[in-house]
C-alpha positions in Angstrom: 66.5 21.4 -59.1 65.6 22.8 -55.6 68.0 26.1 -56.6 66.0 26.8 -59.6 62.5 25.7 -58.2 63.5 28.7 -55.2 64.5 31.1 -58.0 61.9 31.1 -60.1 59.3 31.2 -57.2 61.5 34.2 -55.4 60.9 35.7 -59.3 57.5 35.2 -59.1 56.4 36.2 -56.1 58.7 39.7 -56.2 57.4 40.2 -59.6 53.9 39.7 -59.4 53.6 41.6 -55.8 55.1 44.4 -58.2 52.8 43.5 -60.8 50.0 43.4 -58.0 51.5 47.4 -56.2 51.5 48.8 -60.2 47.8 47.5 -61.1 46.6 48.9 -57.3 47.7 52.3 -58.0 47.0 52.4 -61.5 43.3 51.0 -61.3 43.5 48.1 -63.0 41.1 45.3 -61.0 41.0 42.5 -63.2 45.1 42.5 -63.0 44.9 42.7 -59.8 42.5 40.1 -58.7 44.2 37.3 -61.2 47.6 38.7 -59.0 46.4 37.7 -55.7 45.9 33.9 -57.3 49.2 34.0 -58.9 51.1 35.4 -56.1 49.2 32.3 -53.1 50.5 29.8 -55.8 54.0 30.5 -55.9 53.9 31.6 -51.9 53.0 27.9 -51.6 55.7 26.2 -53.8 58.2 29.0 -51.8 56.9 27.4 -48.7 57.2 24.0 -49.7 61.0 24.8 -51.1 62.9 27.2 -48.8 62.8 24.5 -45.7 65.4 22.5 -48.0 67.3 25.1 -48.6 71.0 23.6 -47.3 73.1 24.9 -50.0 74.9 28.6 -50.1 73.3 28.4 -54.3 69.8 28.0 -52.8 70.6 30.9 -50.7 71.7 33.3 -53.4 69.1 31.6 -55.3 66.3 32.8 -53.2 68.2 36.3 -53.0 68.7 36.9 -56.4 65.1 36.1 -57.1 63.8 39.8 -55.7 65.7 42.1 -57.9 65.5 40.6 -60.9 61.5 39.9 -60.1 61.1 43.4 -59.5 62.9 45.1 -62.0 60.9 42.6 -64.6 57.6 43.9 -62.6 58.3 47.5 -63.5 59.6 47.0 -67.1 56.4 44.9 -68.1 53.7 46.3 -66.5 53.1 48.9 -69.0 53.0 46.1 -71.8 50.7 43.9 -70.1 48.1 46.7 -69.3 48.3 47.9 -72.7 47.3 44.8 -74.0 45.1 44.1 -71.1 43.1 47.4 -71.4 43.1 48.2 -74.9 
């Protein structure tokens, strides 16, 4: 459960500080703002998961987590400001 709990955070965090880099430069506030709450919230659970990080799963986990945040970041971000800001 720790595994996952790391993974889906390391998602989150990647993907929404994507989400967060995309709104910046593309002048979308609102996104942005609702971001920065999403982003401290997962940060937290991170913080509250990574010190029991003893297996090697929980480390590729946690490493895993980035790309596949990111790449979700920059494939949805168009969608979500579309229907955002129609």
């Amino acid at each position: 459960m720790t595994e996952f709990l790391i993974f889906i955070s390391a998602v989150g965090i990647v993907f929404f500080l994507g989400l967060q880099s995309l709104s910046v430069n593309s002048g979308h506030k609102i996104l942005a703002a609702v971001n920065s709450l999403v982003i401290g919230t997962l940060n937290l659970i991170l913080l509250k998961s990574v010190p029991n990080i003893e297996t090697w799963q929980a480390t590729i986990a946690y490493l895993v987590g980035g790309p596949v945040g990111i790449t979700l970041a920059i494939y949805l971000h168009p969608k979500i400001a579309r229907i955002l800001y129609k």
